[in-house]
Backbone and ligand atoms as CSV (ligand in chain L), in Angstrom:
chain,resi,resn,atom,element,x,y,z
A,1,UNK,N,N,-16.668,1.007,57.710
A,1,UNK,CA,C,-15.569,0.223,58.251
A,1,UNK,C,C,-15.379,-1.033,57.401
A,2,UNK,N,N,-13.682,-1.432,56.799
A,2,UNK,CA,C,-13.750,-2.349,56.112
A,2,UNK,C,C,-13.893,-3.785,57.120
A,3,UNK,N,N,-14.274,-5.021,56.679
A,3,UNK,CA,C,-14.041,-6.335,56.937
A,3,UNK,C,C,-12.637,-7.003,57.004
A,4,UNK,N,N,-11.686,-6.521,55.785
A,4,UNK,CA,C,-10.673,-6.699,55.745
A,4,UNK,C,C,-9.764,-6.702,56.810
A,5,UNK,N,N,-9.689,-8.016,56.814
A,5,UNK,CA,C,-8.292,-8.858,57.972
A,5,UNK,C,C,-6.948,-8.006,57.894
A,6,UNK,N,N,-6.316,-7.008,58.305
A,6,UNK,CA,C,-4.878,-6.776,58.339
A,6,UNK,C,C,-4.534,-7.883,59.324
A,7,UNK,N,N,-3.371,-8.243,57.858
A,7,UNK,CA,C,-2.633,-9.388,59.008
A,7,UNK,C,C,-0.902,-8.610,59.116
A,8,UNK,N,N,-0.550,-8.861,60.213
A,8,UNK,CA,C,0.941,-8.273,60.812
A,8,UNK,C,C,1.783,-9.092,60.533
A,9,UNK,N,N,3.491,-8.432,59.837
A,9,UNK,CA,C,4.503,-9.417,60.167
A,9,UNK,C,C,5.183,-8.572,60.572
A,10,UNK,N,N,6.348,-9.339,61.080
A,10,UNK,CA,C,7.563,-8.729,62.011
A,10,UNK,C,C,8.894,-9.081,61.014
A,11,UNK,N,N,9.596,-7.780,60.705
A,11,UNK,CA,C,10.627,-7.602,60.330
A,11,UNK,C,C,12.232,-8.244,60.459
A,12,UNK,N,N,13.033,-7.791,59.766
A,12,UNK,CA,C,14.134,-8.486,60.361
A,12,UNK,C,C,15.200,-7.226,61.110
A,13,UNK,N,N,14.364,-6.605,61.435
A,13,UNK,CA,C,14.935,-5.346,62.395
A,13,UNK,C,C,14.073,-5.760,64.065
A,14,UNK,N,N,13.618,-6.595,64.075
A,14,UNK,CA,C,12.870,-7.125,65.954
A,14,UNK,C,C,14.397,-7.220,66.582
A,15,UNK,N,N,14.452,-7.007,67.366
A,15,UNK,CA,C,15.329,-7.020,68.543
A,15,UNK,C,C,14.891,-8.269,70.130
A,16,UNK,N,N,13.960,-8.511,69.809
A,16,UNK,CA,C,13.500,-9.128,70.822
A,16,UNK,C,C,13.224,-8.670,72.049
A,17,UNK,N,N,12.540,-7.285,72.183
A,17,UNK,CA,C,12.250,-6.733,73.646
A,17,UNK,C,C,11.841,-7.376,74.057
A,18,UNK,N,N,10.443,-8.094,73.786
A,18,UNK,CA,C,9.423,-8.553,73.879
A,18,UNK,C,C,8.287,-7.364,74.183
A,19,UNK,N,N,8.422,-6.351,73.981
A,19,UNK,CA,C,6.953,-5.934,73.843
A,19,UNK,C,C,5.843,-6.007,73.188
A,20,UNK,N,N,5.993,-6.180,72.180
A,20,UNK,CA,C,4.511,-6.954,70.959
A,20,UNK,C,C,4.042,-8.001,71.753
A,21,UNK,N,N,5.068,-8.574,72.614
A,21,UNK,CA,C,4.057,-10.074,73.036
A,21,UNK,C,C,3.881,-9.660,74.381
A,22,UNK,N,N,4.580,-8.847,74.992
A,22,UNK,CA,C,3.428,-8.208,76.411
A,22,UNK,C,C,2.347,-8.120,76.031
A,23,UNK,N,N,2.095,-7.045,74.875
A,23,UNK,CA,C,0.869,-6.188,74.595
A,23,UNK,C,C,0.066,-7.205,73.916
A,24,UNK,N,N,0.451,-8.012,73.157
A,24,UNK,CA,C,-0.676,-8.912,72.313
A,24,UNK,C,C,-0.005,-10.235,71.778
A,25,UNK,N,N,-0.412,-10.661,73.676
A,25,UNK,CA,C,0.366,-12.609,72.944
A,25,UNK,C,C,-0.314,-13.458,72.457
A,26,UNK,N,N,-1.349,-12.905,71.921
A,26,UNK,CA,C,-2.119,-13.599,71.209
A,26,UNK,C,C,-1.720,-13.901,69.507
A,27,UNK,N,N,-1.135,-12.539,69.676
A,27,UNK,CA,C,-0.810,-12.573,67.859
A,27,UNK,C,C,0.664,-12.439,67.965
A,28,UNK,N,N,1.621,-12.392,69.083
A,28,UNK,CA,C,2.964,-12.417,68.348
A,28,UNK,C,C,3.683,-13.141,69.719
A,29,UNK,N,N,4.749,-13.981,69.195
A,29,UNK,CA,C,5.573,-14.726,70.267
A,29,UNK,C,C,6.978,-14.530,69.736
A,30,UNK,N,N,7.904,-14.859,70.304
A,30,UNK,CA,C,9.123,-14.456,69.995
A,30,UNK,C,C,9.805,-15.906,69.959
A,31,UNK,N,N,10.769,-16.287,68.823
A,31,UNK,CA,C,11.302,-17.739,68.277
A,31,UNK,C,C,12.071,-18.255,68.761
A,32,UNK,N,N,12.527,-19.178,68.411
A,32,UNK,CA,C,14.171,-20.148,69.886
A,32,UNK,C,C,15.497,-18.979,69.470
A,33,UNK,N,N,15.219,-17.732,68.440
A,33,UNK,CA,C,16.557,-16.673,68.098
A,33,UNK,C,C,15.827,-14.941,69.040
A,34,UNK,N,N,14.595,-15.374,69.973
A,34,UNK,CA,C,14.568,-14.058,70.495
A,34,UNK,C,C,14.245,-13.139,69.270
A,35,UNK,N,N,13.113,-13.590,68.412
A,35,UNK,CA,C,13.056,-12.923,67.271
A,35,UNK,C,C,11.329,-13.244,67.311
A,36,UNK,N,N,10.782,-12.343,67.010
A,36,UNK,CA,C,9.450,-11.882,67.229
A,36,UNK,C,C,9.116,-12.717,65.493
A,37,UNK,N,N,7.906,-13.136,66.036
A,37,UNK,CA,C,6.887,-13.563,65.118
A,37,UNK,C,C,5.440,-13.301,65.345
A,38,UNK,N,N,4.350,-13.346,63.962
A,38,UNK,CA,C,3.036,-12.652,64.225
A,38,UNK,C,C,2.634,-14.149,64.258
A,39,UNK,N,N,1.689,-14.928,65.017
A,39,UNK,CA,C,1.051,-16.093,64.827
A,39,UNK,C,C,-0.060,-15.761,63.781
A,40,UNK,N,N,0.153,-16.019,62.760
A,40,UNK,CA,C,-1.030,-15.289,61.643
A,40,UNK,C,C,-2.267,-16.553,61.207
A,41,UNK,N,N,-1.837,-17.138,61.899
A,41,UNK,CA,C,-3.089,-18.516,61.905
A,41,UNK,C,C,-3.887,-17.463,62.889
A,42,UNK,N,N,-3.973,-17.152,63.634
A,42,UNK,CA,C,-4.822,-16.421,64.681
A,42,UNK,C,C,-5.766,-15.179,64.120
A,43,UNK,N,N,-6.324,-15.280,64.820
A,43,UNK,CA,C,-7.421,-14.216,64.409
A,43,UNK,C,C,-7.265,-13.337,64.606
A,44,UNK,N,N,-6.510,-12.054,63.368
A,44,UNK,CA,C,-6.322,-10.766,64.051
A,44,UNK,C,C,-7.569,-9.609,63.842
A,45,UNK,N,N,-8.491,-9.970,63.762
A,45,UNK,CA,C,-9.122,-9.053,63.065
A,45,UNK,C,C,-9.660,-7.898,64.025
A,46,UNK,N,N,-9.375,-8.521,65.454
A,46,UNK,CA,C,-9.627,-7.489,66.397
A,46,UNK,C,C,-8.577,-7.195,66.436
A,47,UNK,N,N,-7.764,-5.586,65.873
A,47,UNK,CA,C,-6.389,-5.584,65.859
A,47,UNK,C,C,-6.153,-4.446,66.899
A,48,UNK,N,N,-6.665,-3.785,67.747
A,48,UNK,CA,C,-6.607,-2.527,68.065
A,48,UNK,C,C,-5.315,-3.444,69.085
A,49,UNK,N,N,-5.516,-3.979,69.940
A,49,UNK,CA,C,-3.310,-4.175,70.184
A,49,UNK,C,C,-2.792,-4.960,69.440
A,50,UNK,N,N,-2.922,-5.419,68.243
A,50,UNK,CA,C,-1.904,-5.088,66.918
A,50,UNK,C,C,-1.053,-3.757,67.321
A,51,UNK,N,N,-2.094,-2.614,67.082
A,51,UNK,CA,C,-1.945,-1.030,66.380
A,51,UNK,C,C,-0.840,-0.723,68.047
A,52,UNK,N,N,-1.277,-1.632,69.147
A,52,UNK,CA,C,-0.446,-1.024,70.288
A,52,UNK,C,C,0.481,-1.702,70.118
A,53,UNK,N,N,1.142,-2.497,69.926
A,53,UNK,CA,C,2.092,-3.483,70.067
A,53,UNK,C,C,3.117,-2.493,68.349
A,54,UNK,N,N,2.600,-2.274,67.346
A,54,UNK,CA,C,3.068,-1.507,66.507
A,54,UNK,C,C,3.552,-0.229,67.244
A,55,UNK,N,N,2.729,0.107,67.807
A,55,UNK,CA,C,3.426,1.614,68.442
A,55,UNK,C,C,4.177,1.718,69.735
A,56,UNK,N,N,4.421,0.261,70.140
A,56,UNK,CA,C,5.477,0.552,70.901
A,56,UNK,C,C,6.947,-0.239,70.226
A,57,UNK,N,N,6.701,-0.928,69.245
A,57,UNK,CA,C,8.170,-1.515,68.975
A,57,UNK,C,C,8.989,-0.137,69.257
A,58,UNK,N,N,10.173,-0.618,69.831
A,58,UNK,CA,C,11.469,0.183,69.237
A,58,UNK,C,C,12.096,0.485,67.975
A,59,UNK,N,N,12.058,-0.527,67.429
A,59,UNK,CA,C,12.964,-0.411,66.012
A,59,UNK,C,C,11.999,-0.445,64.900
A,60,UNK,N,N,10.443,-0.269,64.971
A,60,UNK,CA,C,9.499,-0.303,63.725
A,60,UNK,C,C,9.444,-1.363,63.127
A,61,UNK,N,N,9.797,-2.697,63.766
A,61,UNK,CA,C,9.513,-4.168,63.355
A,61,UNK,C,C,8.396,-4.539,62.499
A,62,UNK,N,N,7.642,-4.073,63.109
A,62,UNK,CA,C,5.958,-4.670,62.787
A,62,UNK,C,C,5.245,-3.777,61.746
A,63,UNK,N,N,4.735,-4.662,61.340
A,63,UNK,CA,C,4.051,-3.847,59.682
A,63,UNK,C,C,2.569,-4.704,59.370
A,64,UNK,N,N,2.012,-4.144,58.997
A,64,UNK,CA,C,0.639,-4.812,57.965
A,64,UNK,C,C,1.346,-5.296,56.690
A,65,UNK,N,N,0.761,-6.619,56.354
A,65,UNK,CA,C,0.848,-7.148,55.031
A,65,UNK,C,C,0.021,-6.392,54.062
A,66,UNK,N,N,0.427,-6.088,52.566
A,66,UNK,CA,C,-0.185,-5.208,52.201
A,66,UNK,C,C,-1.855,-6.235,51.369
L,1,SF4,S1,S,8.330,-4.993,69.957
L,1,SF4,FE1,FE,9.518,-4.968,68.042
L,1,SF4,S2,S,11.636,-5.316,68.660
L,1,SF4,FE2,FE,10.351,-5.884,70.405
L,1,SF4,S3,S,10.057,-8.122,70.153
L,1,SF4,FE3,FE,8.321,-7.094,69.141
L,1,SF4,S4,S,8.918,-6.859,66.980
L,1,SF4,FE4,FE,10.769,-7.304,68.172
């Protein structure tokens, strides 16, 4: 298992459901435009709801930085 931090950003396809930040408001909040952001100061390294919050966007917003 790597160490390596995947860190998440959010696209310019978010819609603003808000589901990423149901599932994990730890790492993503949505901006004063209803537009999803990853708080990447935060510690994602426990990402497993990252990976849920990825699999429920609607529109495939959310991505790993490569
Ligand atoms: S789940 Fe996707 S569309 Fe919904 S707020 Fe998050 S990034 Fe935007």
């Amino acid at each position: 298992m790597s160490d390596e931090v995947k860190v998440p950003y959010v696209n310019e396809n978010c819609i603003g459901c808000w589901a990423c930040v149901a599932i994990c408001s730890d790492v993503f909040d949505l901006d004063d435009e209803w537009k999803a952001f990853a708080k990447t100061w935060m510690d994602t390294s426990n990402s497993s709801w990252i990976d849920d919050a990825i699999w429920a966007c609607p529109v495939n917003a959310i991505h790993y930085k490569d």
